[in-house]
N, C-alpha and C positions, 0 to 999 in steps of 0.2 A: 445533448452534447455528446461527441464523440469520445470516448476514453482512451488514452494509449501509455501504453508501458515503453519508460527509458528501457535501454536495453539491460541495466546492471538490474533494473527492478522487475523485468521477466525474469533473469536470471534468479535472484534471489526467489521468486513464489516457487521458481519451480525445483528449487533446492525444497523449501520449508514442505512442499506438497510431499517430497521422494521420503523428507526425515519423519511426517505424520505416519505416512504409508506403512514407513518400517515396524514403526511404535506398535500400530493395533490396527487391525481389520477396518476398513471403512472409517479410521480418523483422517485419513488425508480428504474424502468427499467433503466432510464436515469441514473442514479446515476452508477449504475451497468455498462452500456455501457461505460460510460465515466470510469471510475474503468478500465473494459476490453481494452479498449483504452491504457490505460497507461502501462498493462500489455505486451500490444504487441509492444509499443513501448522500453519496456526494454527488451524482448524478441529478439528483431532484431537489439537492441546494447546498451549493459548492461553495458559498460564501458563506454560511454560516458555522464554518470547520474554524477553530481559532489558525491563527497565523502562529507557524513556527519559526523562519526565519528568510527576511525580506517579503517576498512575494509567495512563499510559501506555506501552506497549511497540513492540518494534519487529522485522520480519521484513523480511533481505537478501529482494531476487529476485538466484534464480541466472543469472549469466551478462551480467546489465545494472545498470547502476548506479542501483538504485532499492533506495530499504525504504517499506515498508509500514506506515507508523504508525499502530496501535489501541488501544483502551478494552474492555475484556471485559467487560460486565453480567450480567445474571440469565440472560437469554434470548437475549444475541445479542454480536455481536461487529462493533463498528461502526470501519470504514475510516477514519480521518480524516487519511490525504495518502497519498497513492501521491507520493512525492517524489524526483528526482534528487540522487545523491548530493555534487554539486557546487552544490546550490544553497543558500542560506544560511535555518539553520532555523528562523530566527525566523517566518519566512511562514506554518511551519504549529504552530507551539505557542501560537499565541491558541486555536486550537479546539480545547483540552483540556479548556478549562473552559466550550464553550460546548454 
């Protein structure tokens, strides 16, 4: 299946990628791997992610405090927040219906 990022949840990876970078030498690749990591595990079975609200579900990244909220279609399997786990989730469940 094909995977696509809403555009507030490119937004967001590629914030959380620039704040690892700052942190230490080569935590933003890590960051990113583990990110990829999650993507290929919702890739090879996107229904098995609990459901977080209506139609949407949701996949930990190992190792940093982020999940992955998505929608699984016909064709594709669309990102809608690469979110920190401390940040409040109202921000990103307007775009489930949008």
């Amino acid at each position: 299946m094909i995977v696509r990022f809403h555009p507030e949840a490119d937004k967001e990876l590629r914030e959380s990628q620039t704040w690892y970078a700052q942190q230490r030498l080569g935590l933003d690749a890590e960051f990113m791997r583990c990110v990829d990591e999650a993507i290929c595990r919702i890739r090879n079975n996107p229904n098995s992610f609990p459901v977080a609200l209506r139609q949407s579900r949701k996949a930990m990244v190992k190792r940093f405090p982020y999940t992955l909220y998505f929608v699984v279609g016909e064709s594709e399997i669309m990102i809608l927040a690469v979110f920190h786990t401390r940040r409040n989730p109202k921000a990103w469940k307007r775009r489930v219906d949008s």
